[in-house]
N, C-alpha and C positions, 0 to 999 in steps of 0.2 A: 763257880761264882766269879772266878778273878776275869775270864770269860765275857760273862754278861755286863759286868763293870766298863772293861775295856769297848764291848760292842756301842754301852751307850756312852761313852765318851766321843766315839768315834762318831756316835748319831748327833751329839751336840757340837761338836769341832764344826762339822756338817752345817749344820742350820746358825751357827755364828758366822761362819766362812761365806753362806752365799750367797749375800747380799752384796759382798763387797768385792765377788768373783763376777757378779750381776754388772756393779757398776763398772769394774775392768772392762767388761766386754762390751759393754754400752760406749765407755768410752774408749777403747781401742776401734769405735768404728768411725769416729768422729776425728779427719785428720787434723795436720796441724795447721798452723795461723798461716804462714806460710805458703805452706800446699794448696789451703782455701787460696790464698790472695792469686797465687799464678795459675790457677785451674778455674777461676773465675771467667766466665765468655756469658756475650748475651744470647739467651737460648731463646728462639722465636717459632721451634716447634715442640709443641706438645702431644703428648699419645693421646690425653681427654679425659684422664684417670682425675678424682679428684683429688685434692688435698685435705690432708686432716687436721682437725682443731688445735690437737697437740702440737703439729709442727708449725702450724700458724702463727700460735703463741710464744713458740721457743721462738721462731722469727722475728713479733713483735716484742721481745723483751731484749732481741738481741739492740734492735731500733732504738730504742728507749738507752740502752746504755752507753749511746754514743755522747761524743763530747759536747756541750753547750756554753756559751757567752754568757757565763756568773750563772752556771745553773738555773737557767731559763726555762729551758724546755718549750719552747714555740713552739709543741708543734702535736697533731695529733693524726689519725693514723682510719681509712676506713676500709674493712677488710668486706669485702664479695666474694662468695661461693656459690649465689644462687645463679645458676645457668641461666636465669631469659637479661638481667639487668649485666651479667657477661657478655653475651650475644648484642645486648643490644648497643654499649660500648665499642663491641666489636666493627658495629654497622655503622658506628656515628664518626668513630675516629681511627681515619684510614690510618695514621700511626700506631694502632694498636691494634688492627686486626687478626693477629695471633689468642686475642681474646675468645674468641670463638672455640678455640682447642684447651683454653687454662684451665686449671680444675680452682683458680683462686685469683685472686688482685686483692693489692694493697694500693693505695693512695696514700702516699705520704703528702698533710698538708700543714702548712705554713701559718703562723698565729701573729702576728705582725705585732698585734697591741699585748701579747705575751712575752714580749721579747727585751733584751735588754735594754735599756732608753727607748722601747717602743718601736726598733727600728726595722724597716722592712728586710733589709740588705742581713743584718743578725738574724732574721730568723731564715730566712730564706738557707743562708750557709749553715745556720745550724741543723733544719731538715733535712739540709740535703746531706748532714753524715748521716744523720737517721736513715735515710735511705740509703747508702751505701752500705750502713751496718745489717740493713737488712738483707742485700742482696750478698754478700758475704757469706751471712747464714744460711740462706737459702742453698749456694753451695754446698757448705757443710751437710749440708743434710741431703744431699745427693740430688737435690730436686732444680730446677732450673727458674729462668726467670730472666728480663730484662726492661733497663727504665725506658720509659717513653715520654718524652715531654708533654707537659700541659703547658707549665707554666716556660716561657713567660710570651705565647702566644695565648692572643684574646679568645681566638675564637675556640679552641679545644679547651681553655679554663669555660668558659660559658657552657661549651657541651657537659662538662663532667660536673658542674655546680646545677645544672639544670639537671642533669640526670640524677645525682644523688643527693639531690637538697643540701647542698653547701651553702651556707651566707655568703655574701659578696667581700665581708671584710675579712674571712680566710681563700688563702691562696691556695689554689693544688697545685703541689708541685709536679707528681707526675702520676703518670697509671703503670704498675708493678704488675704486670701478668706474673702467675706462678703458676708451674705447672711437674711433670714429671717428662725427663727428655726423652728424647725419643736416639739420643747419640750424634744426630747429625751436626749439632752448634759445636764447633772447639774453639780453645783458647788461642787469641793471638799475644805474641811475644812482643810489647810494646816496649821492650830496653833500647832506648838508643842513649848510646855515650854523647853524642853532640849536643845532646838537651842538659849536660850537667856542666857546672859551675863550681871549681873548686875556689875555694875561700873568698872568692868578688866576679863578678861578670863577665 
């Protein structure tokens, strides 16, 4: 009896314990803030695997928690996985022709009349942490990616508002290939001491 007692204890310790032996492991694969920021590199080749909804979304939430001017939030976000409107970005704007191998893009874009005082210049800065928070995350999650300007040339805002039905009065700021690397992108070591400024100029 004292036997059987003990076995289903042990089966309950068991089923209490592994969800949060689950989460350990989930997040020991996820490194730290740090590690993301200096292992960060723009990756412009992809293997063609695609990307999944799950990580898309961990990405744009990472997006979404960046910093804004009085909680504004200017700014909103359009994600592609369908291979021919990839391809065809791919074909339209030589700056992004790694499009063609992504398994995904994001567009971060810019709400100007969302912004705080309406300003173009606030929301403009404020996507573009959104964008950065995104590709941070992207990182973390082992997958790769890098920004490509839209804005603030005409003619590549024209191709991707024409391609994806954007209104004229939101800005894209850029196209966000994401993809799964393939090894060859590394990180460069952008420290240099001459660019710092202790206490005045």
């Amino acid at each position: 009896m004292k036997s059987i007692k003990i076995f289903i204890g042990t089966l309950l310790m068991i089923a209490l314990l592994t969800p949060f032996s689950d989460a350990f492991a989930e997040s020991a694969k996820v490194p730290d803030a740090l590690t993301v920021i200096h292992s960060r590199k723009s990756v412009r080749i992809f293997t063609g695997q695609a990307v999944s909804k799950g990580d898309l979304n961990t990405i744009l939430r990472a997006g979404m928690a960046a910093p804004t001017a009085v909680n504004k939030q200017p700014w909103s976000f359009i994600v592609i996985t369908e291979r021919k409107t990839l391809n065809v970005l791919a074909d339209k704007l030589k700056n992004a022709s790694m499009l063609g191998k992504a398994g995904a893009a994001i567009i971060v874009c810019a709400i100007p009349e969302k912004a705080y005082g309406q300003k173009k210049d606030l929301a403009i800065i404020d996507s573009a942490l959104a964008g950065e928070n995104i590709l941070l995350a992207i990182e973390a999650l082992g997958l790769g990616a890098t920004w490509t300007a839209a804005y603030p040339y005409e003619d590549r805002m024209n191709i991707v508002r024409k391609t994806l039905g954007i209104p004229e009065r939101v800005i894209p700021l850029n196209v966000i290939p994401i993809g799964h690397p393939t090894g060859s992108d590394k990180p460069k070591n952008k420290y240099k001491p001459e660019n710092i400024h202790w206490e005045k100029w």
